[in-house]
C-alpha positions in Angstrom: 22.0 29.5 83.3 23.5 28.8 86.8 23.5 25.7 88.9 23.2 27.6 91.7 19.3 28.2 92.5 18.8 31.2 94.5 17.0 31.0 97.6 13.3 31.4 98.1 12.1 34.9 98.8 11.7 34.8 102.4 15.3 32.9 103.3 17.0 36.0 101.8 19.4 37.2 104.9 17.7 40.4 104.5 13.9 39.0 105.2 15.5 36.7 108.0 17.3 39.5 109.7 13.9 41.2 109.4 11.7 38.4 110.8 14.0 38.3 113.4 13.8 41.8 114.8 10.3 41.2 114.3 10.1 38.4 116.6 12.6 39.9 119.2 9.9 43.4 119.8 7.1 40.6 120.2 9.3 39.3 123.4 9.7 35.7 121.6 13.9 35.9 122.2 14.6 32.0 121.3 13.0 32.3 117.6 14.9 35.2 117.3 18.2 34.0 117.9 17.4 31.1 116.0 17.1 33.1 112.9 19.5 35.4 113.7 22.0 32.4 114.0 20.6 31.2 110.5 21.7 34.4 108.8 25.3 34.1 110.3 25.4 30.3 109.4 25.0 31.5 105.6 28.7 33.0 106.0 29.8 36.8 105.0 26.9 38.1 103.6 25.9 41.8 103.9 23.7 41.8 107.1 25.9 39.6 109.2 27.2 42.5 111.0 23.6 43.3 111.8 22.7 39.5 112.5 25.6 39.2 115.0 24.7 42.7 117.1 20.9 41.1 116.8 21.9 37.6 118.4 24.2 39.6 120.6 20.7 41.9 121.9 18.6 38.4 122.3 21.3 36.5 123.6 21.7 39.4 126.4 18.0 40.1 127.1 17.6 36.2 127.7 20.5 36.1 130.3 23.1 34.9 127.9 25.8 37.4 128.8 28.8 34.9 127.3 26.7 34.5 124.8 26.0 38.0 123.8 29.5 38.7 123.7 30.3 36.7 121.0 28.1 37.5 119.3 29.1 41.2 119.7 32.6 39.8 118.8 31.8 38.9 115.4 29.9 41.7 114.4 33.1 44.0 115.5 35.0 41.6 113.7 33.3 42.2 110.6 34.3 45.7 110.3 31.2 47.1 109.6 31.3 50.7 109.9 28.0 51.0 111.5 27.1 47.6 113.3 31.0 47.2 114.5 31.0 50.0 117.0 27.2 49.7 118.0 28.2 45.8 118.7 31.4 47.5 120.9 28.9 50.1 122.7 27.1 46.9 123.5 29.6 45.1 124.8 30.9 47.6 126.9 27.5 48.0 128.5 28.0 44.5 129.1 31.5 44.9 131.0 30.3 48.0 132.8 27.1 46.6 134.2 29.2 43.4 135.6 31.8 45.7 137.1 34.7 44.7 134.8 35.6 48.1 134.0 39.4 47.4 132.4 37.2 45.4 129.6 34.9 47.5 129.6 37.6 50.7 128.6 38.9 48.4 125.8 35.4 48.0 124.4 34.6 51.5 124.4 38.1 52.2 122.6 37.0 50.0 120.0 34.0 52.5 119.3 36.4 54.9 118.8 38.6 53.3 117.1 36.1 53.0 114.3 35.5 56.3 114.0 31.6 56.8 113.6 31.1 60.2 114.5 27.3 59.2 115.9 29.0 56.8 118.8 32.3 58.4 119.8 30.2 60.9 122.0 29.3 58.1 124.6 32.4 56.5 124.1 34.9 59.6 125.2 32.7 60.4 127.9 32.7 57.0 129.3 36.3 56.5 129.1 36.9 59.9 130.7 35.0 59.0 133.5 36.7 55.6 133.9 40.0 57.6 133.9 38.9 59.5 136.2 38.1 56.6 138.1 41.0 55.7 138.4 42.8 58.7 138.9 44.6 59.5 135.4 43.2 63.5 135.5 45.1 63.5 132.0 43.3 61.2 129.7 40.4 61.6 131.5 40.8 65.6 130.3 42.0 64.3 126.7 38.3 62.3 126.4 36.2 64.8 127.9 37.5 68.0 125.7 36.8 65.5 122.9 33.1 64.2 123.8 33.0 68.2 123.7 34.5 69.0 120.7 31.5 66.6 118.9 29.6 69.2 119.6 26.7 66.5 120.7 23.8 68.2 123.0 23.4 65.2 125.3 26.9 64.2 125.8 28.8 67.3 125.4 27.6 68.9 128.3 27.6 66.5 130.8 31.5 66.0 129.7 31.7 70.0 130.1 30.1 69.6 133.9 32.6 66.7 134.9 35.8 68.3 133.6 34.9 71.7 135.2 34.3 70.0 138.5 37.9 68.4 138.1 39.3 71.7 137.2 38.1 74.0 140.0 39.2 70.7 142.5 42.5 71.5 141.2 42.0 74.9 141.9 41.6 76.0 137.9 38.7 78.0 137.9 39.4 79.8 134.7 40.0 77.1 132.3 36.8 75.4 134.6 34.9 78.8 133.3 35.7 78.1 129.4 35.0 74.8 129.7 31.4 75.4 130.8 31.1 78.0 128.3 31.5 75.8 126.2 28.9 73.2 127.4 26.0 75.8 127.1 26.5 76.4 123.8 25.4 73.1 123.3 22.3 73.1 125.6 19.2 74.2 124.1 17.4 76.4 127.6 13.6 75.9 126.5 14.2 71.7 126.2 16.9 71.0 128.6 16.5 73.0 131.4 17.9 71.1 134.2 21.1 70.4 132.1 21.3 74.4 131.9 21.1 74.7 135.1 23.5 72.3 136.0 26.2 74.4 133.9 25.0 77.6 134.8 25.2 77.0 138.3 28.9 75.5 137.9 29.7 78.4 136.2 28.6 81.1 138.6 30.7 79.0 141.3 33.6 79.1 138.9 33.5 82.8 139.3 33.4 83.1 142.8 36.2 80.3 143.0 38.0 82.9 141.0 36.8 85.8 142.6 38.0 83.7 146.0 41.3 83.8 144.4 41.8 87.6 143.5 40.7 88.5 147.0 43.2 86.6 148.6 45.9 87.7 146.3 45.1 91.2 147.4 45.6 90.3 150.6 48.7 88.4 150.3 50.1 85.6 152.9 49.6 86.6 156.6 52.8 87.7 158.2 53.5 90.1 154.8 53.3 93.4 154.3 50.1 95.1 156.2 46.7 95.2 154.7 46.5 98.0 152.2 44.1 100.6 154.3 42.1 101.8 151.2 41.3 98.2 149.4 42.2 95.9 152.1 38.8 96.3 154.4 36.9 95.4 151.2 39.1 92.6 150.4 38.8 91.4 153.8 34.6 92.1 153.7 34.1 90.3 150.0 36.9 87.3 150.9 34.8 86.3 154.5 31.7 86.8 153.1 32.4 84.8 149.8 34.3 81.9 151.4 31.2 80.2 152.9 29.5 80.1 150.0 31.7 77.5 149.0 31.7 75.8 152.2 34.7 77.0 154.0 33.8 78.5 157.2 36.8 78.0 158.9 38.9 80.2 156.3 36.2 82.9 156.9 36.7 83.5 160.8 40.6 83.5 159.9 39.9 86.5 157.5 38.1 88.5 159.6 40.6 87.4 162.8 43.0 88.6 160.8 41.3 91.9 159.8 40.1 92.7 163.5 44.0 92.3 165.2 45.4 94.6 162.3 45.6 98.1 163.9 45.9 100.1 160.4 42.5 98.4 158.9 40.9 96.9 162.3 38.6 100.1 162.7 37.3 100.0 159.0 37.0 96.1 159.2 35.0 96.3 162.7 32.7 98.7 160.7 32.2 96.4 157.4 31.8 93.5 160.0 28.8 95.2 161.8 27.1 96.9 158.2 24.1 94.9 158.7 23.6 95.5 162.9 20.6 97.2 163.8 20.1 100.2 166.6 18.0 103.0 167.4 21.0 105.4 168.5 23.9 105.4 165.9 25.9 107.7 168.0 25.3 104.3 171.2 28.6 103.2 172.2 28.4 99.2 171.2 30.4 98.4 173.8 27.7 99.4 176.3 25.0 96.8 174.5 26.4 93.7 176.5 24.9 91.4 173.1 27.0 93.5 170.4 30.2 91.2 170.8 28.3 88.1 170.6 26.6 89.4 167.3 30.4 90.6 166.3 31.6 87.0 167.3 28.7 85.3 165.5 29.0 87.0 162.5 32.7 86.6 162.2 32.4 82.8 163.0 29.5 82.3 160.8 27.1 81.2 163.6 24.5 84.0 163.6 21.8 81.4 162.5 22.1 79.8 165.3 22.3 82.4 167.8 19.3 83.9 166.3 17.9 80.4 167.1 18.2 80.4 170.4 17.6 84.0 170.7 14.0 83.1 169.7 13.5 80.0 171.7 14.2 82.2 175.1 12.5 85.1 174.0 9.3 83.1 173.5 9.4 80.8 176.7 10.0 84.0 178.6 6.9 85.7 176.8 4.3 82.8 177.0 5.2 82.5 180.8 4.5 86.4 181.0 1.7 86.6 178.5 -0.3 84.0 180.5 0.4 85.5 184.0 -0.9 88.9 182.2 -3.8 87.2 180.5 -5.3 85.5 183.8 -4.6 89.0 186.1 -6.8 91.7 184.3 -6.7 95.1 186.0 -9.9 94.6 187.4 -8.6 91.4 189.6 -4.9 92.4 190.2 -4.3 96.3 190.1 -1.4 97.5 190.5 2.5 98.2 189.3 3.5 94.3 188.7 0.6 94.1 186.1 1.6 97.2 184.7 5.0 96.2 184.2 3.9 92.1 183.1 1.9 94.3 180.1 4.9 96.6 179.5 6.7 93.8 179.2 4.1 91.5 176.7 4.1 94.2 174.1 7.9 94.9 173.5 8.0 93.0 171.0 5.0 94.8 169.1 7.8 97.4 167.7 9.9 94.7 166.0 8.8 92.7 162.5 8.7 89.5 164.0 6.5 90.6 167.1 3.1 89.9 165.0 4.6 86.2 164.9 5.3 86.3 168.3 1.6 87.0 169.4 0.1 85.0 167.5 2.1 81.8 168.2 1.2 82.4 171.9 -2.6 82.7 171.1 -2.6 79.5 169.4 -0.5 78.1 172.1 -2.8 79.4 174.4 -5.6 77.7 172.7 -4.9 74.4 172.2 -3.2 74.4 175.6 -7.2 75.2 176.9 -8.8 72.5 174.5 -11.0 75.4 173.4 -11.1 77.6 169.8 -12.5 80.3 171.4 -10.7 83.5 171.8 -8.9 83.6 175.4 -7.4 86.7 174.7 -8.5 90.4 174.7 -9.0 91.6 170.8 -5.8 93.6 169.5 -3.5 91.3 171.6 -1.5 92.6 173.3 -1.7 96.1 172.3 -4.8 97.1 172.9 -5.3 94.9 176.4 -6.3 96.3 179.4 
C-alpha cells in the first residue's frame, strides 16, 4: 500500500481547472486565478498547460497584462500541443493590442512553430500583414499564400483579398486574378456574402487592370509607330473609357488627346468619341452647333457630369423666370407676339425626357413661393396653356 494518500476528489487538477473556468464565466476573476495558480503550484501535471493559458485569460481580463504574460509563458513552455500555441495566439493579442508589434510577430511565430493546423490560419495572416507593415512584400506574400493554402473559410479569403490588392499595386493583375480565384473557393455565397463580394469585386477589377494593360500594349509608347487604323480607334475607345474606372482620369484625356491629333485614326476616334451624342439631323454639320466641342471636350476630359450640371441649373433659372412672366400674362390680359414667344419658349423642353421634371419642379416652386397648395397653374402645364 502506498504512503502517498491521493488527494480528495475535488483537489484533483482536473476538478480545480474546472472550478476555475467555472468561476471565471461567473465574472468572479480573483477565485479563479486563485485556483488556477493552485493547479500550477502542484507542478507538471497534465492540465498545467490549460491552468497557465486559464491564469493567463483572468490575469488579462482583470488588467494584469504582465501578469498574463507569464502566465502565457509557461503554458508555451510546456509544450503542449494544444494549449502552447492558444497561450502564443494570446499573447500576441496581448503585444498587438499595446502596439508592440516586433513582440507581437515573435508570438505569432510561435503558433506556427507548433504546428496545430487549427491556429496557423490566424497566425500567417497576421504576420503577413505585419510584413506588409513594414514593407517586406516577400514574407508578407510567403504568409499569405500559406494562410491560403489551409484552405480555412474565414482566414483564407481575407489573405486572398490582401495579397491581390498588393499584387495589382505592383501592377500583377494576373497572378492578383488566381489568387482571388482561389479565395472564392473557399467562400461559401449563401453564408458569407459580403466576403464574396469583397473577392468578386477585386477580381472583376483585376480584369480590367489587365484589360488596361492589353489596350495599352496595342497602342504602344506615344512617339512609335502610328496607331493601327483598323484596331487602334477601338483600342483608343476601350483604354479612355476603361481608365476612369480605376480612377485615372488624367491618363484618359491623354488617350483620347492622343487619338484626336493622329491624322490616320483622328476621324474614326472623333466618331467613337461622339457614339453617345444626340441630334435630330445626322447629316448636321457639328461644327455649326456652337455646344458640340464643349460636349467633345467634356467627354474627352471626363467632365460631362458636371457640365450637365450646370447645363441644368441655367436652363431652369432661365425657365422659372419665363414660366412665371408667362403664368401672370394670360392671353386675355397681354395679347400679343412677346406672350406668344414667352409660351414657345416654356414648352421646349416638353419634347426632351427630362422636360416632365422640369415642369413640375417649377409648379412646386411656384407653390410654395405663393404659400398656397392650390394649383397656380393652367391644367396640362405648359402644353395645354393658353
Amino acid at each position: 500500500m502506498s504512503d502517498t494518500a491521493a488527494p480528495p476528489p475535488g483537489d484533483t487538477p482536473e476538478h480545480l481547472c474546472e472550478e476555475a473556468r467555472r468561476l471565471a464565466e461567473d465574472g468572479e476573476l480573483d477565485r479563479a486565478a486563485d485556483l488556477f495558480e493552485r493547479v500550477l503550484a502542484l507542478g507538471d501535471t497534465p492540465v498545467r498547460a490549460r491552468a497557465a493559458l486559464g491564469l493567463a485569460v483572468v490575469l488579462d481580463d482583470a488588467g494584469d497584462v504582465a501578469g498574463a504574460r507569464e502566465a502565457d509563458r509557461a503554458a508555451i513552455a510546456s509544450g503542449d500541443p494544444e494549449y502552447g500555441p492558444r497561450a502564443a495566439y494570446h499573447l500576441a493579442l496581448t503585444h498587438e493590442r499595446a502596439g508592440e508589434y516586433e513582440q507581437a510577430g515573435a508570438a505569432w511565430q510561435v503558433v506556427v512553430d507548433f504546428g496545430n493546423p487549427a491556429y496557423l490560419p490566424p497566425a500567417h495572416l497576421a504576420l503577413a500583414r505585419l510584413a506588409d507593415d513594414a514593407g517586406d512584400f516577400d514574407t508578407a506574400r510567403e504568409h499569405w499564400e500559406q494562410a491560403i493554402a489551409t484552405g480555412d473559410a474565414e482566414y483564407g479569403p481575407p489573405a486572398a483579398h490582401d495579397l491581390a490588392q498588393r499584387l495589382l499595386e505592383r501592377g500583377e493583375p494576373a497572378r492578383a486574378q488566381r489568387v482571388l480565384t482561389a479565395g472564392l473557393r473557399l467562400v461559401d455565397r449563401g453564408t458569407a456574402p459580403h466576403a464574396y463580394a469583397r473577392l468578386a469585386v477585386a477580381l472583376g477589377i483585376a480584369y480590367l487592370d489587365q484589360a488596361i494593360g492589353a489596350f495599352t500594349a496595342a497602342l504602344g509608347e506615344e512617339g512609335d509607330a502610328a496607331v493601327d487604323p483598323e484596331a487602334g480607334p477601338l483600342a483608343i475607345e476601350l483604354l479612355a473609357r476603361t481608365l476612369p474606372l480605376r480612377g485615372r482620369g488624367a491618363e484618359s484625356r491623354e488617350v483620347w488627346r492622343r487619338g484626336l491629333a493622329d491624322p490616320g485614326v483622328a476621324a474614326q476616334v472623333r466618331a467613337r468619341l461622339r457614339r453617345d451624342f444626340g441630334g435630330d439631323d445626322e447629316d448636321a454639320d457639328p461644327e455649326n452647333l456652337w455646344w458640340e466641342p464643349v460636349l467633345e471636350q467634356a467627354v474627352s476630359d471626363g467632365t460631362l457630369p458636371a457640365v450637365a450640371g450646370e447645363a441644368f441649373g441655367a436652363l431652369d433659372h432661365m425657365y422659372a423666370l419665363l414660366a412665371v412672366r408667362y403664368a401672370d400674362d394670360p392671353a386675355e390680359q397681354r395679347p400679343g407676339e412677346t406672350h406668344e414667344l414667352i409660351g414657345r419658349a416654356v414648352r421646349v423642353p416638353s419634347d426632351y425626357s427630362w422636360g416632365p421634371l422640369l415642369h413640375e419642379s417649377f409648379a412646386e416652386r411656384l407653390r410654395l413661393a405663393m404659400g398656397t397648395p392650390a394649383s397656380l397653374l393652367p391644367p396640362g402645364w405648359p402644353d395645354a396653356a393658353v
